[in-house]
VEXDREN-2710 file (C-alpha; in Angstrom, 1 decimal):
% VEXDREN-2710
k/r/px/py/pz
1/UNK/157.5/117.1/12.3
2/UNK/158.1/115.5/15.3
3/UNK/154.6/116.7/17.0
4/UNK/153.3/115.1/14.0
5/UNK/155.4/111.7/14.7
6/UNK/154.4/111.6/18.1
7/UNK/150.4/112.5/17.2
8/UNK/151.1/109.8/15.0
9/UNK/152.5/107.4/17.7
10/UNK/149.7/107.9/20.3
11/UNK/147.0/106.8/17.9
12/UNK/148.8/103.6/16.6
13/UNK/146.9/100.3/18.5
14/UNK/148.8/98.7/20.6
15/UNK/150.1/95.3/18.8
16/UNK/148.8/92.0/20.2
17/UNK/151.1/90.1/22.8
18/UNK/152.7/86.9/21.2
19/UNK/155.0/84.3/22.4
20/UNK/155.1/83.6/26.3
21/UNK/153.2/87.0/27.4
22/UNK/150.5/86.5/24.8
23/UNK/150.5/82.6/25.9
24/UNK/150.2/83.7/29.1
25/UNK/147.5/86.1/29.0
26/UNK/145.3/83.6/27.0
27/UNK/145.8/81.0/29.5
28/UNK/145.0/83.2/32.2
29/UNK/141.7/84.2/30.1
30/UNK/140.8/80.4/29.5
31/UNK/141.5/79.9/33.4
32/UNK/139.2/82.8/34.5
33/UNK/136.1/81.3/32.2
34/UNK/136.6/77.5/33.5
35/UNK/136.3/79.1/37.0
36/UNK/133.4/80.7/36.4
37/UNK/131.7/77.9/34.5
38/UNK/132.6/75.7/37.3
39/UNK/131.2/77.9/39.9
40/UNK/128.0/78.5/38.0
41/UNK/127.0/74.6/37.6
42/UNK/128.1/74.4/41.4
43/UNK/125.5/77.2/42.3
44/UNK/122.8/75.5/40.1
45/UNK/123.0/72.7/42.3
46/UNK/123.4/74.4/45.3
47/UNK/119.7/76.6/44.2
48/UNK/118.2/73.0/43.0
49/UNK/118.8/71.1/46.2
50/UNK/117.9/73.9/48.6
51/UNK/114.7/75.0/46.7
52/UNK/114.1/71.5/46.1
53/UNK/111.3/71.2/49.3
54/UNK/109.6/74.5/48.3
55/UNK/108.9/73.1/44.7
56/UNK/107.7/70.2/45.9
57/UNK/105.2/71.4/48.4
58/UNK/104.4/73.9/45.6
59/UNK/103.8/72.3/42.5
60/UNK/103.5/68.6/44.0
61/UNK/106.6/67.5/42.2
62/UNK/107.5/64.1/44.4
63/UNK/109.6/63.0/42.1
64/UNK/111.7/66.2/42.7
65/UNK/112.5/64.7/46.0
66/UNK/114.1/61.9/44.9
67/UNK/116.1/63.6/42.3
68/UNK/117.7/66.0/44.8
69/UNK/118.3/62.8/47.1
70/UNK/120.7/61.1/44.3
71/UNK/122.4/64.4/43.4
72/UNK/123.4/64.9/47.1
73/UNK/124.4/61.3/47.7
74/UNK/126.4/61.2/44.1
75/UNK/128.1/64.4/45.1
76/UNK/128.8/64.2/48.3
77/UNK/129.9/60.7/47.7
78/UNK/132.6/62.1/44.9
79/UNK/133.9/65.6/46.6
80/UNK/135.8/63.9/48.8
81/UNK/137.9/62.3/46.1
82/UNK/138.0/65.3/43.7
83/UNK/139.7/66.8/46.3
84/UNK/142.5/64.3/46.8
85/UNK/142.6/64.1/43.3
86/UNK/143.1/67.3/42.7
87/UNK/145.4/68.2/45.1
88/UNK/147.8/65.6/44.1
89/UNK/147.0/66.8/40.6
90/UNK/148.6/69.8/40.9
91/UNK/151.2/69.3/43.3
92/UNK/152.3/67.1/40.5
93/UNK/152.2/69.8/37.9
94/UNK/153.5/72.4/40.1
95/UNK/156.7/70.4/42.0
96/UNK/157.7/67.2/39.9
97/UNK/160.5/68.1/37.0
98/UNK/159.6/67.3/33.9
99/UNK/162.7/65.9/33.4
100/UNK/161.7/62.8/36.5
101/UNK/159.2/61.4/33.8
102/UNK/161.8/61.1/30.8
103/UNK/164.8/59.7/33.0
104/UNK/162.4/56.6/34.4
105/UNK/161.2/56.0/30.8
106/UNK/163.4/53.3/28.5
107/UNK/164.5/54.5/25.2
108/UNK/162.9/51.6/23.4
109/UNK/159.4/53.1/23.0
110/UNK/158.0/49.2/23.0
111/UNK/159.5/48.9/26.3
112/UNK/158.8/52.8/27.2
113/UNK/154.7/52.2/27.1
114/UNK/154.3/49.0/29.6
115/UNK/156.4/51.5/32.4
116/UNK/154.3/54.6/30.9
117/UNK/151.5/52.7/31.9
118/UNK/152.3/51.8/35.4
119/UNK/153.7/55.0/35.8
120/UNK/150.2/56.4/36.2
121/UNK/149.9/54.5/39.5
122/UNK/152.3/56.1/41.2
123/UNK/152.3/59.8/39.3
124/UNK/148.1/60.1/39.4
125/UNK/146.6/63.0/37.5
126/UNK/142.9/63.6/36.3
127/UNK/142.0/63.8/32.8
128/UNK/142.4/67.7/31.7
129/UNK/146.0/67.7/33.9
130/UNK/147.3/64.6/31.9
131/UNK/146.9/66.1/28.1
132/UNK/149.7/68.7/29.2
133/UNK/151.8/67.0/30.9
134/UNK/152.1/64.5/27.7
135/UNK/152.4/67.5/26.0
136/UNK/155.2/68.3/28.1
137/UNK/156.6/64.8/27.8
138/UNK/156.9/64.5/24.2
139/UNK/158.9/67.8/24.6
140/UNK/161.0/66.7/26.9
141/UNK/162.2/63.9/23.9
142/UNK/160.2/61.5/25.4
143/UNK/158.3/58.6/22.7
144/UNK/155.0/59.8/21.9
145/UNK/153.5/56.2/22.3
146/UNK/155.0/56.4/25.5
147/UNK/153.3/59.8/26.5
148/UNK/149.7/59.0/25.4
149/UNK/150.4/56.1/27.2
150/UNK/150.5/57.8/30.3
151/UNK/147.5/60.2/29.4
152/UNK/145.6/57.2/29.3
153/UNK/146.9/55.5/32.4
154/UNK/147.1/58.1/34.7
155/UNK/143.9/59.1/35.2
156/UNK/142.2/55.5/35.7
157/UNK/144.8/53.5/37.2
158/UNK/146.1/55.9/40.2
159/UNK/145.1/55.2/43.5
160/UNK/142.3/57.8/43.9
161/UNK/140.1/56.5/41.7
162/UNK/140.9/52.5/42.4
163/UNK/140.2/53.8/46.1
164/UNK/136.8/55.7/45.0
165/UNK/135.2/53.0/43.4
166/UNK/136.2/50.8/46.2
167/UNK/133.6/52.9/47.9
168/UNK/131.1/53.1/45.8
169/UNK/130.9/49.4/44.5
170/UNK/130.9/47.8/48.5
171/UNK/131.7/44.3/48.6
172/UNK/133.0/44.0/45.2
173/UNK/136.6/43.7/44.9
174/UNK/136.5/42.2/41.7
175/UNK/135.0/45.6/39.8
176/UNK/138.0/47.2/41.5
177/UNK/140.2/44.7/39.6
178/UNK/138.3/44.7/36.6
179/UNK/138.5/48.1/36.1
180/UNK/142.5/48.3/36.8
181/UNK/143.2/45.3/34.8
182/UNK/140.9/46.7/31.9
183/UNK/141.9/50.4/32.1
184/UNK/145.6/49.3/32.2
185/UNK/145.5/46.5/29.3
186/UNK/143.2/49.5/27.0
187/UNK/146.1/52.7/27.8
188/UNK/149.3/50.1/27.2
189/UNK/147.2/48.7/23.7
190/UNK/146.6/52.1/22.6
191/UNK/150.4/53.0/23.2
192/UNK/151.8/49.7/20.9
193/UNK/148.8/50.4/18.1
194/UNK/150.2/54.0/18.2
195/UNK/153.6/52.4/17.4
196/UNK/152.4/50.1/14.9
197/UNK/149.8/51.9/12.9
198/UNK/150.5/55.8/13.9
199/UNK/151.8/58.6/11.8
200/UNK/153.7/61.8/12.4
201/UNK/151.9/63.9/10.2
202/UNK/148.8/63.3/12.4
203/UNK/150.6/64.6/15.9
204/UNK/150.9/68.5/16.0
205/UNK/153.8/68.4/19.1
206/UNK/152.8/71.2/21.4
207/UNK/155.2/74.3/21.5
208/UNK/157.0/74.9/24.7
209/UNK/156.3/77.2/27.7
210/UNK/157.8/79.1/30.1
211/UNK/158.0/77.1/33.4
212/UNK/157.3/78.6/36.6
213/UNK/160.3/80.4/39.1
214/UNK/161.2/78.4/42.2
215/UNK/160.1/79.5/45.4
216/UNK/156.6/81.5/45.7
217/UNK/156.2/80.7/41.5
218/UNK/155.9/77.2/42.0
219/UNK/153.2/77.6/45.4
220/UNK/151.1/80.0/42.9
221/UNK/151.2/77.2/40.1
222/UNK/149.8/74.9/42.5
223/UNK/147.3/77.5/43.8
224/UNK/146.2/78.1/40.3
225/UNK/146.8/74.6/39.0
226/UNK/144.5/73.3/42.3
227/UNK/141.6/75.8/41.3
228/UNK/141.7/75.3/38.1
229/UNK/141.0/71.6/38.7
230/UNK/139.0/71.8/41.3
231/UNK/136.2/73.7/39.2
232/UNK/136.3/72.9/36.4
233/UNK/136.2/69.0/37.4
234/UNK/133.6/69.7/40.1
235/UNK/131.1/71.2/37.5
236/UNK/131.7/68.2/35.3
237/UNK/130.7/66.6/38.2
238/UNK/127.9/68.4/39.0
239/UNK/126.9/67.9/35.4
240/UNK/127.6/64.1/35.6
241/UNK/125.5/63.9/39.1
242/UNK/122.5/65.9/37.9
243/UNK/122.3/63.4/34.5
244/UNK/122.7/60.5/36.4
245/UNK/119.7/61.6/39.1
246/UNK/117.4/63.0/35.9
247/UNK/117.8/59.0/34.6
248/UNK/117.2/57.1/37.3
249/UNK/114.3/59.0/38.1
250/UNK/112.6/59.7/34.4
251/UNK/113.5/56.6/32.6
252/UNK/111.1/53.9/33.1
253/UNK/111.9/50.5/34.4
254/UNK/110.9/48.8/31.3
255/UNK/113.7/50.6/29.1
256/UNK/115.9/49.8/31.9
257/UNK/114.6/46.4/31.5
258/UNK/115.1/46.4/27.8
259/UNK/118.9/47.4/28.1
260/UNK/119.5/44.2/30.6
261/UNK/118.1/42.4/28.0
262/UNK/120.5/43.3/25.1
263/UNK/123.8/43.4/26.7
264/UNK/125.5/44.9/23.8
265/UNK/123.3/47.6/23.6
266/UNK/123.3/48.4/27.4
267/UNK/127.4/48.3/27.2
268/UNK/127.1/50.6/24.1
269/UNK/124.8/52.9/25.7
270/UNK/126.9/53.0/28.8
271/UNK/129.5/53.7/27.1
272/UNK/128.1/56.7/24.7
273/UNK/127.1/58.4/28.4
274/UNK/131.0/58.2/29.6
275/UNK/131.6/60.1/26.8
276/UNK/129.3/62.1/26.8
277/UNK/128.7/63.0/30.5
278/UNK/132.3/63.7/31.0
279/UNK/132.6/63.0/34.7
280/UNK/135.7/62.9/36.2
281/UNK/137.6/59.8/37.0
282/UNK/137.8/60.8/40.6
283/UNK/134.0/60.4/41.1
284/UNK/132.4/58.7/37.8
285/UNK/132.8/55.3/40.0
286/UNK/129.4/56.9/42.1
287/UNK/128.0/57.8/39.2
288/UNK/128.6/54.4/37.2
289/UNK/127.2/52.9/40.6
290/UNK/123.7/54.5/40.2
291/UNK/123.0/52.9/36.8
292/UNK/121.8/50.3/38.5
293/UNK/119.7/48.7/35.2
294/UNK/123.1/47.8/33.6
295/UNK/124.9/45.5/33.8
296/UNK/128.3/44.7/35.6
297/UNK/129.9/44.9/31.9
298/UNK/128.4/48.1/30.7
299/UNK/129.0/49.7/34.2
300/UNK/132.4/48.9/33.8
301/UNK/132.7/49.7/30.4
302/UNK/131.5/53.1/31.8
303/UNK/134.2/53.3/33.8
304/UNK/137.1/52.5/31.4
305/UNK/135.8/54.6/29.1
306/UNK/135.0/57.7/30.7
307/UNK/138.7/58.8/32.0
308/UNK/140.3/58.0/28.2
309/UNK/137.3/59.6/26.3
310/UNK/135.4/61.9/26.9
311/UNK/134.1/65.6/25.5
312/UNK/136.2/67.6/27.4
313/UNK/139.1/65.1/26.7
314/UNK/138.7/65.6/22.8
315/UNK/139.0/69.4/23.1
316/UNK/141.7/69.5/25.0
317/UNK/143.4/67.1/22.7
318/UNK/142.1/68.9/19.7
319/UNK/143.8/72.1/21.2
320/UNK/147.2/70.5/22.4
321/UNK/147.6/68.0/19.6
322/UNK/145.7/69.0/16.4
323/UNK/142.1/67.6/15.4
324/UNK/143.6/65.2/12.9
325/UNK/145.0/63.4/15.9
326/UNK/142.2/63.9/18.6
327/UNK/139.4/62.4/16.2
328/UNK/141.5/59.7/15.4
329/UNK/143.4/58.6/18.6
330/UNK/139.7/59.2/20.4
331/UNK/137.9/57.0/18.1
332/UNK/140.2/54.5/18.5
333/UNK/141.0/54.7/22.3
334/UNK/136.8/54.3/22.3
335/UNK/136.5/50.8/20.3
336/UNK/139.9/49.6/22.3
337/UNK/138.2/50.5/25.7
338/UNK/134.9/48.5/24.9
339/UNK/136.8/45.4/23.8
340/UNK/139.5/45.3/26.9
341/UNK/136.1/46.1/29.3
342/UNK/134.7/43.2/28.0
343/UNK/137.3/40.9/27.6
344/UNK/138.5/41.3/31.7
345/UNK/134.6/41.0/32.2
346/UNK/134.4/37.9/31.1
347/UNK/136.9/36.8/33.5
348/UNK/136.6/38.7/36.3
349/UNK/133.0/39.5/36.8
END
């Protein structure tokens, strides 16, 4: 009877992790493919620009020549900042309380999203860290107007990207401002609409997590945090480059021409490529820089855009807060973009 019990035993499957250990595990899983993703889309470029002078001797592709030429100049342009964005990123994750974000906050969630806002100045994050850490905020009691405030704020108001497309827009101060002012006005809107016209039922609140041990736990979390980061947003980059290279050199003048000459479609089309394109806000300013046949409007509209709304940005949403809420709050954050990028346009461009 008891051979038979332990016979028994040995063939029963083990059962499937849940709660922190299972949590865990996928998230380890989920790290693991990003890194390879990221690495893969790295290596594509690295084959395509290093191959790039054989093809062209071979096959007689010149325009292959000038295709590599953008890619290396967008990304060698952005790495720099991806790095310092990154870095800060996950110190960020890794060393700042959770608890430092709901003390600075008022109560008064009207009053809580204008200091969410400007909160993303000095507490900088890229897109994929600042879903979790409003997921972490809205545990932490925090107002949830006030948290997707802040997931809209930090990554296109901190000082990384304001100094990036300082760089990549020379001599033109006032797209720096344009794109604070807008990016600002569009999270801080999208925080009061959220008060005004939001639901609960629509916001799945994200469960809670083990956080990391002191010490050597919290160097690892911002080893893993930094690598994460790092490759995932540098393929996104690499994706972001290679699309913005393929246009400039395949898409004729005269469509170019024809987008200069509807502004509303140029600003629309610009902005459907921030979504889709999914750069990150670290290094879209390069990218936004080569569409040189749009205009200062749509460029910028590109550039509010992208860090609120993107592809990447709804699935992670979808995942942290529910899709009823990511096709929703997404949909709006997009019209609300457009409008403030167009409005601080008109007065500062």
């Amino acid at each position: 009877m008891r051979e038979g019990s332990a016979s028994t035993a040995t063939k029963t499957p083990p059962a499937r992790l849940s709660g922190p250990q299972g949590d865990d595990a996928d998230a380890e899983r989920r790290r693991a493919r990003t890194a390879a993703v990221g690495t893969a889309l790295v290596g594509v470029a690295v084959v395509a620009v290093l191959t790039g002078p054989w093809l062209e001797r071979r096959f007689g592709l010149a325009a292959l020549g000038a295709w590599r030429t953008l890619l290396v100049a967008i990304v060698m342009q952005g790495v720099p900042f991806l790095v310092l964005g990154t870095i800060v990123s996950a110190a960020i994750g890794a060393f700042v309380p959770d608890r430092v974000f709901s003390r600075i906050l008022p109560r008064n969630p009207v009053l809580a999203v204008p200091v969410a806002g400007v909160a993303g100045v000095v507490l900088p994050g890229c897109e994929c860290a600042s879903v979790p850490v409003a997921g972490s905020l809205m545990r932490r009691g925090v107002a949830p107007a006030a948290a997707l405030t802040f997931l809209l704020a930090a990554p296109a108001v901190n000082p990384v990207v304001l100094v990036a497309t300082t760089i990549a827009f020379p001599g033109r101060p006032e797209m720096v401002a344009a794109r604070f002012v807008a990016s600002l006005a569009a999270s801080i809107a999208m925080g009061w609409l959220w008060i005004k016209r939001g639901r609960e039922e629509w916001l799945r609140l994200p469960k809670g997590h083990t956080h990391s041990a002191p010490g050597a736990g919290r160097l690892e979390a911002f080893r893993r945090g930094l690598q994460h980061d790092f490759l995932q947003a540098g393929g996104f980059l690499v994706i972001g480059a290679m699309a913005a290279a393929t246009f400039n050199v395949l898409v004729p003048p005269s469509v170019l021409e024809a987008f200069s000459g509807s502004p509303w479609l140029g600003l629309l089309v610009a902005a459907a490529l921030a979504v889709l394109l999914s750069v990150c806000s670290e290094a879209d300013a390069f990218v936004a820089s080569s569409f040189t046949g749009f205009s200062p409007t749509a460029r910028l509209a590109f550039m509010v855009v992208g860090p609120m709304v993107d592809m990447k940005l709804i699935a992670l949403q979808s995942g942290a807060f529910g899709r009823a809420f990511a096709v929703r709050f997404c949909a709006a954050t997009f019209v609300v973009a457009i409008l403030c990028a167009v409005l601080v346009a008109g007065v500062l461009l």
